[in-house]
N, C-alpha and C positions, 0 to 999 in steps of 0.2 A: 504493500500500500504506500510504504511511503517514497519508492521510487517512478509511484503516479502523482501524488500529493505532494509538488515541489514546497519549498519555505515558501512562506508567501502567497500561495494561491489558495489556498484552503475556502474563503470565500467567496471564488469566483468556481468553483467546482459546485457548493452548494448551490449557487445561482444557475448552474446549469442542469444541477438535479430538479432541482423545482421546476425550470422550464418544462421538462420531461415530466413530473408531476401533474402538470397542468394539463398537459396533452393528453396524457392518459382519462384524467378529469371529465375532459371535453367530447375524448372518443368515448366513454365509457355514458354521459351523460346521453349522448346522443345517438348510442345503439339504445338506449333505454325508453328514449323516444322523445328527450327533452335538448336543449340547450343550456350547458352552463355558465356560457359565454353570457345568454340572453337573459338568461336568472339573474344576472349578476348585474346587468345591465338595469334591469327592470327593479334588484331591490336596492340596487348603490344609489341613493340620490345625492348626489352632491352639490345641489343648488338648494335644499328645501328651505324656504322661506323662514326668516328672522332667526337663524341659526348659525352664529358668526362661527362658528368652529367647521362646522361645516360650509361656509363659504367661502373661509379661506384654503379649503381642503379644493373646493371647487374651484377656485381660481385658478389654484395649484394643477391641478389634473386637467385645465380646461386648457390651460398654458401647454401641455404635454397632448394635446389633442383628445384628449376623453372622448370628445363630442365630435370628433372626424372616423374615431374607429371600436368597436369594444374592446370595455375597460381589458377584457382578458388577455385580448391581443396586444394592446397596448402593455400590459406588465409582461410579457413574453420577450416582445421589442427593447424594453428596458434590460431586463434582466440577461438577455441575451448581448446586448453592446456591451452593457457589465463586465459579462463573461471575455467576452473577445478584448474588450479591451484593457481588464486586468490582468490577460497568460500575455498580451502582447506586450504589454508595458513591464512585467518583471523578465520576460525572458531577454528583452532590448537592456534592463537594466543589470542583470546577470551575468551579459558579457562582460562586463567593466567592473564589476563589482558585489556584495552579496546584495543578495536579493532586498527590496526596500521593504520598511514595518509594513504591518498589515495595515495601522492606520494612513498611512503616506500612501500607500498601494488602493487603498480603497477611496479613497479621496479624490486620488488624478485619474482613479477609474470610473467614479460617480459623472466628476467633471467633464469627460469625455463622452460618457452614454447618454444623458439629459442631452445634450443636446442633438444627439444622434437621433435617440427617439422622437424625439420631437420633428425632424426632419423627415425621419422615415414614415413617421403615423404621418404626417399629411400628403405623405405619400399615395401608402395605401389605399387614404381615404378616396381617393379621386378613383380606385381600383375595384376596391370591394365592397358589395353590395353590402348593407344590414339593416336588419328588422324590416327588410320587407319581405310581406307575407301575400300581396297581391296587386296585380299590376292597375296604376290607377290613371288616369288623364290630370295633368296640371292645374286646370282649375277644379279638379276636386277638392283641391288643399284650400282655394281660396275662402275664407271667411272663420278657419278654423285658428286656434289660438292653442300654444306651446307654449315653452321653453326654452332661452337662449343657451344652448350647452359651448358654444365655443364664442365670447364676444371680445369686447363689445361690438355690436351692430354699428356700423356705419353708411357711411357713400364709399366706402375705398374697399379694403379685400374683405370677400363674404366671408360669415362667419356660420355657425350651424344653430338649427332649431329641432328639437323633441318634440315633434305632433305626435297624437293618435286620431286616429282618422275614425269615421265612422261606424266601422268594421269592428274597432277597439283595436287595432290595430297600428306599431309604433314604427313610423318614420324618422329619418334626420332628412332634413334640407337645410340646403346652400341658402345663404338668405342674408339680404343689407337690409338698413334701415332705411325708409324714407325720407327723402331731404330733409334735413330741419330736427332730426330725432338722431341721436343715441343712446343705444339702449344697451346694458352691461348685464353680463353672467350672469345668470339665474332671475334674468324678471322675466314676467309673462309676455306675450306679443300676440297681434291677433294679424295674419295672415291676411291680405290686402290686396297683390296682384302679383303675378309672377309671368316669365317667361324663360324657354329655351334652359330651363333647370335652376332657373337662380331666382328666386320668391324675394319679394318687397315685405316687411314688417312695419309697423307701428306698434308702439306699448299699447298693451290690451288695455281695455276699457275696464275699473276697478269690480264692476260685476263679474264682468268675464275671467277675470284673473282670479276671482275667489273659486267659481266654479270650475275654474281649471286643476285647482289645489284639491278640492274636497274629489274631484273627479280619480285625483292620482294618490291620495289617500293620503293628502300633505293636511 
């Protein structure tokens, strides 16, 4: 074992078991006939209304793309740059020298993967399909009201919103603010006009935004 287990890498191995952990999770969740991915998706709220602990958690996770890809994938993507980049960074430091502390080693590996991830999930986002369960026309979405999961909403690059649609059924969309409005992280919006996949918002109406809460069991 310990001529796998160099000094120093001990927690970029455990980052890699867990990745593998996960997958098993996800294969095993979804011969069973569910989604772990989507579970996870559906009970993590990390926007819920007047919970500053969790909206700094939200900023945090929204800053790393939460709301471009699910959360599981997204901790995958992390944990895997982790990986890659703490056997890379002590084997580069290895030739020159002993291996650096765990905490020096895990530090300019964190440093390295955050922003890794974060590149990579907005990556994917543009890639991979999620939480959609049926195909629907663009102005279906029109009139309906979410949540900002990747903001703030502006006029410049779209950011993402959490609908459920009719069906009970949960989408993300691409979506700016309309002229004159920004709208930040975890406030409600009510859907207004879209085209060609990119949806227009406004802050939802304070009716609408309470029935949006009690709808998703906030």
């Amino acid at each position: 074992m310990d001529s796998i287990v160099h000094p120093g890498t001990a927690p970029f191995w455990i980052a890699l078991l867990t990745v593998a952990g996960l997958g098993i999770v996800e294969l095993v969740s979804v011969l069973l006939g569910a989604s772990a991915s989507g579970l996870i998706d559906d009970g993590f709220d990390l926007n819920g209304p007047g919970d500053v602990e969790h909206g700094l958690l939200g900023g945090w996770m929204s800053w790393l793309n939460a709301g471009g890809v699910p959360i599981l994938v997204l901790a995958v993507i992390l944990l895997s740059a982790f990986a890659a980049a703490g056997f890379a960074l002590q084997g580069f430091i290895s030739q020159f020298r002993e291996p650096l502390p765990l905490y020096a080693a895990v530090t300019g590996a964190l440093a390295i993967a955050i922003p890794v991830t974060r590149w990579s999930s907005r990556g994917l986002a543009k890639i991979i399909p999620r939480d959609e369960t049926s195909v629907q026309e663009q102005a279906d979405f029109i009139g309906l009201t979410g949540t900002v999961t990747l903001g703030p909403l502006d006029q410049g690059h779209p950011g993402t919103v959490r609908i459920k649609d009719r069906y009970d059924n949960i989408h993300t969309l691409r979506a700016q603010a309309v002229p004159g409005h920004v709208i930040e992280t975890g406030a409600s919006v009510l859907i207004v006009d879209g085209a060609n996949g990119l949806f227009q918002a406004i802050p939802a109406p304070a009716a609408l935004g309470d029935d949006l809460y009690s709808n998703n069991g906030g």
